[in-house]
C-alpha positions in Angstrom: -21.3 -56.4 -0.7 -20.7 -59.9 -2.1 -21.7 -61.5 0.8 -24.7 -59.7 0.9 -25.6 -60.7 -2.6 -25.0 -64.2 -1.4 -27.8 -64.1 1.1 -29.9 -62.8 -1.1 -29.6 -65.2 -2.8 -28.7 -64.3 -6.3 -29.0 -65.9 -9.0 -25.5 -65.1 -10.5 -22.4 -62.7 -9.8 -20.7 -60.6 -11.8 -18.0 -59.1 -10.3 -14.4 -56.9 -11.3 -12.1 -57.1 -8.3 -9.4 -54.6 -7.2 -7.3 -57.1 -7.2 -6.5 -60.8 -7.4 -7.0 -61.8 -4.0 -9.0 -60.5 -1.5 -12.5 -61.3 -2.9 -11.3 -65.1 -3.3 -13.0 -66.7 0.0 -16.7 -64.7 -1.3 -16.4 -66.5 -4.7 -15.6 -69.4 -3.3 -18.7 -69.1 -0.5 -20.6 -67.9 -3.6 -19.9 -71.4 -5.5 -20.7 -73.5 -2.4 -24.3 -71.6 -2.3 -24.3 -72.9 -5.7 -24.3 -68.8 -7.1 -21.8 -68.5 -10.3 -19.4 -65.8 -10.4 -18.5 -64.5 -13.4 -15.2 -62.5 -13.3 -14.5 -59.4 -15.4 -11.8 -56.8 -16.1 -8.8 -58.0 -13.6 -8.1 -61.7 -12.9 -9.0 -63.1 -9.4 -6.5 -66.4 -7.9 -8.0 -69.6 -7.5 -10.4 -71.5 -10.1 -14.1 -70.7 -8.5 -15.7 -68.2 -10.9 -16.9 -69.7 -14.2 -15.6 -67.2 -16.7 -13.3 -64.7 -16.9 -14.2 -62.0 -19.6 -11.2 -59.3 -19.6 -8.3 -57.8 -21.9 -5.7 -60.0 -22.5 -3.4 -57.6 -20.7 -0.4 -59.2 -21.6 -1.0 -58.4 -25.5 -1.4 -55.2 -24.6 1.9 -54.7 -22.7 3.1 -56.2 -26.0 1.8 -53.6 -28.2 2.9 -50.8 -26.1 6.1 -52.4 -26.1 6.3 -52.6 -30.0 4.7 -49.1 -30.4 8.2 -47.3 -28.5 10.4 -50.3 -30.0 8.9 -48.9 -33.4 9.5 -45.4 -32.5 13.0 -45.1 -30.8 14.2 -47.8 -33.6 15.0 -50.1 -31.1 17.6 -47.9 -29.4 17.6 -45.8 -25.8 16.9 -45.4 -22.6 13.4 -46.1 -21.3 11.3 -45.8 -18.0 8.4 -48.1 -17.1 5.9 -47.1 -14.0 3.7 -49.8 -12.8 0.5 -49.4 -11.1 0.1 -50.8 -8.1 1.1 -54.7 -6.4 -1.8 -57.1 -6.3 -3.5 -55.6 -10.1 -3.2 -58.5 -11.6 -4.6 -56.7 -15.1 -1.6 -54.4 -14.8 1.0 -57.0 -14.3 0.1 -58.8 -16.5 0.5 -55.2 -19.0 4.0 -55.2 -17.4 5.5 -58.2 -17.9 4.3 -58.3 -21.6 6.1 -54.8 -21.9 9.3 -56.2 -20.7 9.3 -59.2 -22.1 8.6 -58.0 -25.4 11.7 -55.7 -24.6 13.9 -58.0 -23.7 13.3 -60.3 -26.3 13.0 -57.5 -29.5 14.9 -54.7 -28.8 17.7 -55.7 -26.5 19.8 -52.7 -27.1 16.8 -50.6 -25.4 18.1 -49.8 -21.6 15.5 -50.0 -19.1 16.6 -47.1 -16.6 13.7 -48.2 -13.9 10.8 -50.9 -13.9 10.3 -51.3 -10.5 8.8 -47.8 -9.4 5.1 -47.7 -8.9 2.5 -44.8 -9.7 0.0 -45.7 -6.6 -3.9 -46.1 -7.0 -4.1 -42.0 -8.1 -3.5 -39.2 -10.4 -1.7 -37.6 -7.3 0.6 -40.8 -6.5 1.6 -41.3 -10.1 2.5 -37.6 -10.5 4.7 -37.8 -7.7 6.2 -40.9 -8.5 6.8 -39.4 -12.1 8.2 -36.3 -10.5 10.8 -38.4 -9.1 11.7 -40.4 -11.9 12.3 -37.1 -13.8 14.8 -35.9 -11.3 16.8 -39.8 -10.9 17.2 -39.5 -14.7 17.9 -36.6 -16.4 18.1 -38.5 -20.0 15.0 -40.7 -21.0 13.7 -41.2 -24.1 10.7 -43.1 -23.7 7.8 -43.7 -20.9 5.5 -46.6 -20.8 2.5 -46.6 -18.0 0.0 -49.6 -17.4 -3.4 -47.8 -16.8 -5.1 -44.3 -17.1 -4.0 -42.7 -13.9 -0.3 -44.1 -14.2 -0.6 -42.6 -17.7 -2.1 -39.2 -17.0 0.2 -38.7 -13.8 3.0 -38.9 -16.0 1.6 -36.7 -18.4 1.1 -34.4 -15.9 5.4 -34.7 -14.7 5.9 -34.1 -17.9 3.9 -31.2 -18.8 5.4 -29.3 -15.5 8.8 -30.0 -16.6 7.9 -28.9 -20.3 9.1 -32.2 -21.1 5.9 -33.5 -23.0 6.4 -34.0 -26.7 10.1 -33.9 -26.0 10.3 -37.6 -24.5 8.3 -40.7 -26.5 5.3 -41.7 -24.5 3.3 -44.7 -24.6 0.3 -45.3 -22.2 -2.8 -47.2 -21.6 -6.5 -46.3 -21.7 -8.2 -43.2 -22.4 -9.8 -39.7 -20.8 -10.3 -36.3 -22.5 -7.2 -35.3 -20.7 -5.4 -38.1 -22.6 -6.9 -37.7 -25.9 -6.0 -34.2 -26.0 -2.4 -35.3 -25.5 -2.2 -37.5 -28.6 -3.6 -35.3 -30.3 -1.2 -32.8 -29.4 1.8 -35.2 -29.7 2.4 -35.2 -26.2 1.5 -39.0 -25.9 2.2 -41.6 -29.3 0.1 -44.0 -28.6 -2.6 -45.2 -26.2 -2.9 -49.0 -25.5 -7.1 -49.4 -25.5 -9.2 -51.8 -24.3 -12.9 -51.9 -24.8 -14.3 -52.2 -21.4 -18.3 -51.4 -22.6 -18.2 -54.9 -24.0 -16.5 -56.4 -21.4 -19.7 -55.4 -19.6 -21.6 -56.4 -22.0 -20.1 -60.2 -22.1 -20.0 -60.2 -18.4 -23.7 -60.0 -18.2 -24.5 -62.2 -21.0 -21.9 -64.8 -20.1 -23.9 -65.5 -16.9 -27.5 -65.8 -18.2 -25.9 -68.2 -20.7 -24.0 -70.3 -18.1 -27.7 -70.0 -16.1 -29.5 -71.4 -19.3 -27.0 -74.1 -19.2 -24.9 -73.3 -22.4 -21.6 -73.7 -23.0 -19.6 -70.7 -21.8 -15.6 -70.4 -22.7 -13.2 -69.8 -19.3 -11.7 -67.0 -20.8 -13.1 -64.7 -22.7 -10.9 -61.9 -24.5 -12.7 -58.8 -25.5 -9.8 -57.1 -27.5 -6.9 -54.7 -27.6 -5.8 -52.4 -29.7 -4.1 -48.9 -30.1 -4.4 -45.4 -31.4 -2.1 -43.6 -32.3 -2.0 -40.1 -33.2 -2.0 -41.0 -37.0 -5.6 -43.4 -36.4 -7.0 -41.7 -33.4 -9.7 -40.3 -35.8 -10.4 -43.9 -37.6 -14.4 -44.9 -36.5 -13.4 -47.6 -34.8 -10.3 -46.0 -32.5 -12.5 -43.2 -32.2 -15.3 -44.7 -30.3 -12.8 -46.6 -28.1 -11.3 -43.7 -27.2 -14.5 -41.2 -27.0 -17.7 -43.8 -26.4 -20.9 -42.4 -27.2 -22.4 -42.5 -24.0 -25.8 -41.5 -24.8 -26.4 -44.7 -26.1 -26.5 -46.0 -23.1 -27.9 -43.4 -20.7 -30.3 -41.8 -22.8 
């Protein structure tokens, strides 16, 4: 598809990539056609694309890291499940999550990190699944992405485990927001992915005007909680009105 845009000669890219390395060599046949790619959601390897307009991911394992550090008081046995190798939008969720742990709440143990949920629901459940039965005592969960986050849910909710155990996610879904709002998850690490759009586009007609456009671009993180979900602002992160948009 990106070679096809290519020779048709568009005037710019925009482009979110799976993950950080397979759609290097278009970019790079993109920037010697002299078409600039501009990069949004997950990183991509090698310096070729003009912008990159994304989370900074790393925060955000941060504040998932602080929002169980907060609510264990620093104390217990934890799991993390990581996505998938190659994300690099989810690594970079993980090490801040770990690093954060190590370096704030050392007395935390970290039971697993080095499991991952797969690219669906149905992966992640199973990987969850697993988990559960390897350790019968955890007392808090973080996941990297939505489908990490509701295939843990879903483990959870079949071993009537969900409330019980402090769980910590990332992104929303109805299915999600219904769990903190039931308790079942504390806290939802959000990003605000409409604007990443949003820049994305506008970022490349800018650098196509010839202005000045930032290498990276960081369109915010934040979380809700079950205490804020109901805030204005957390609210339309985690419930966009979509009709302005489509209607």
């Amino acid at each position: 598809i990106v070679e096809t845009f290519i020779a048709s000669k568009a005037s710019a890219i925009v482009l979110a990539p799976l993950d950080d390395r397979s759609l290097m060599r278009p970019v790079v046949d993109a920037k010697s056609h002299g078409i600039p790619t501009i990069i949004i959601d997950s990183d991509l390897q090698g310096d070729s694309h003009v912008s990159f307009v994304a989370t900074d991911n790393y925060k955000g394992g941060v504040l998932g890291a602080e929002r169980l550090g907060e609510l264990l008081g620093g104390k217990g046995k934890i799991i993390m499940l990581r996505y998938q190798e190659g994300s690099a939008s989810t690594t970079n969720r993980e090490q801040g999550f770990l690093d954060t742990i190590k370096s704030k709440y050392p007395d935390f143990e970290i039971l697993s990190d080095n499991q991952y949920a797969g690219a669906t629901t149905e992966t992640g459940f199973r990987a969850s699944e697993n988990l559960l039965n390897r350790f019968t005592h955890v007392d808090g969960i973080f996941t990297p992405n939505e489908s990490s986050t509701f295939g843990f849910l879903r483990a959870l909710q079949a071993n009537r485990l969900a409330g019980k155990i402090i769980f910590v996610g990332f992104d929303s879904s109805d299915k999600l927001n219904e769990a903190l709002a039931k308790g079942e998850l504390m806290g939802l690490v959000l990003q605000n992915p409409f604007k990443m759009g949003y820049l994305g586009v506008r970022t490349a007609v800018a650098h196509l005007r010839g202005e000045q456009i930032e290498k990276v671009i960081d369109t915010g993180v934040t979380i809700a909680t079950p205490e804020n979900m109901n805030d204005p602002e957390i609210k339309q992160l985690l419930s966009p009105n979509l009709s302005e948009y489509l209607d």
